[in-house]
C-alpha positions as CSV (number, residue, x, y, z in Angstrom):
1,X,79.4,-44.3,34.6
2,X,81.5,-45.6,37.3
3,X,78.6,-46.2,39.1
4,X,76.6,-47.6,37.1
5,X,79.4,-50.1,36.6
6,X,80.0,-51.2,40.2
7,X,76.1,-51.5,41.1
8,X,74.7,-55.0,41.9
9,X,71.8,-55.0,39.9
10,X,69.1,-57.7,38.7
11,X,67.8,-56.9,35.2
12,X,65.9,-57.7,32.4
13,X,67.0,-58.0,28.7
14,X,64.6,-58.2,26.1
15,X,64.7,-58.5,22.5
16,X,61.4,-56.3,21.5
17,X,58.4,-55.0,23.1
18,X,56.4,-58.0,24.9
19,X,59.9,-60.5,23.2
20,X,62.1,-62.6,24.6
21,X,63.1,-61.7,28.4
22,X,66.9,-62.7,29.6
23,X,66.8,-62.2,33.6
24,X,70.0,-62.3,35.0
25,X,72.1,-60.5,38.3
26,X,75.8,-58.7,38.0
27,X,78.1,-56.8,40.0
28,X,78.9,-54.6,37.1
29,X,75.3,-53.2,35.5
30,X,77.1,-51.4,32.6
31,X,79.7,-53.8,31.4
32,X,77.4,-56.3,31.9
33,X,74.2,-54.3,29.4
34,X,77.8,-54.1,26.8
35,X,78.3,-57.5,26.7
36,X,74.8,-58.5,26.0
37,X,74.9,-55.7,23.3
38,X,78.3,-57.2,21.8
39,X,76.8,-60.6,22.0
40,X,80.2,-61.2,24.0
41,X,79.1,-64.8,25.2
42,X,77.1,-67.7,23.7
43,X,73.8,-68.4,25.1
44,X,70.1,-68.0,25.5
45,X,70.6,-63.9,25.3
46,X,73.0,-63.9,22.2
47,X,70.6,-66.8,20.6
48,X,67.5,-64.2,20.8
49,X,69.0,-60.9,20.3
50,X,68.2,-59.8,23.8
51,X,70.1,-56.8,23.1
52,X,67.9,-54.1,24.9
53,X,68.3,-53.1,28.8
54,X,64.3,-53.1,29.9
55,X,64.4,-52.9,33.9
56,X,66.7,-53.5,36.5
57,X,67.2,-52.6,39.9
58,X,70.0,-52.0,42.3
59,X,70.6,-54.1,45.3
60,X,73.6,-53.1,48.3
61,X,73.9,-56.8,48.9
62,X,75.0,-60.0,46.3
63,X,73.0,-62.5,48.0
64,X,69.7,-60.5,48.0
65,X,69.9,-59.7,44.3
66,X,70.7,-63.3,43.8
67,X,67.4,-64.3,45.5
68,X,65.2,-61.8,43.6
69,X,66.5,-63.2,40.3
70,X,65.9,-66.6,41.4
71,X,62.3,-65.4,42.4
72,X,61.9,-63.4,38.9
73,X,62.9,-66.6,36.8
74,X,60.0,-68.3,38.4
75,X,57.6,-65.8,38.1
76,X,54.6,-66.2,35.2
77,X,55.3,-64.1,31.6
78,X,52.5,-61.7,32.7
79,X,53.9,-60.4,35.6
80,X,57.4,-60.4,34.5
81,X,55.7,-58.1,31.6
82,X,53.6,-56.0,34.0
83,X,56.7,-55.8,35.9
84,X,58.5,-54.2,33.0
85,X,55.5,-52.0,31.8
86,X,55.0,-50.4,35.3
87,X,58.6,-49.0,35.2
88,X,58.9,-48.7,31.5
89,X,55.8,-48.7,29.7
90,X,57.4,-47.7,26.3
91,X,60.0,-50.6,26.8
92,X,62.8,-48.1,25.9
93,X,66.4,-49.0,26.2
94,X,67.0,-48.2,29.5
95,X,71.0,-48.0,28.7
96,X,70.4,-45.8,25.3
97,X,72.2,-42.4,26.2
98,X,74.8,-44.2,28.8
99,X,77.8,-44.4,26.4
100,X,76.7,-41.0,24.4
101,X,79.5,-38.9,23.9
């Protein structure tokens, strides 16, 4: 979990299949997913339940992820969906089984 926890990642929330997306970038993927669960801040993610991790990806460098969500929040709905749907076609919780005991 560790690493999951330190990775610079940009990701996608969602709040069901083809739903409201959330695109955001963190330094700290897991706590990060927990918080959206918890509904830990007010905003656009809490307001639509985006609850459910769909895609993300790791980046080595802040500034790069930082650009590809900047690019991602600009893209059309389709291809953020194909986007999803290419890595996850089921749109399953990607963070489901990361705090199983």
């Amino acid at each position: 979990m560790a690493e999951r926890d330190s990775a610079i990642a940009v990701y996608i929330m969602a709040n069901a299949r083809n739903g409201t997306l959330y695109i955001g970038v963190t330094s700290g993927l897991e706590q990060r997913v927990s918080q959206h669960k918890q509904g830990a801040f007010d905003g656009f993610s809490k307001h639509y339940g985006c609850t459910r991790l769909v895609w993300f990806v790791p980046f080595g460098e802040m500034d790069a992820a930082i650009r590809r969500e900047k690019a991602l929040k600009h893209w059309v709905r389709d291809w953020k969906l194909k986007l999803i749907e290419t890595a996850n076609p089921d749109w399953r919780d990607l963070s489901e089984d990361w705090w199983a005991e």
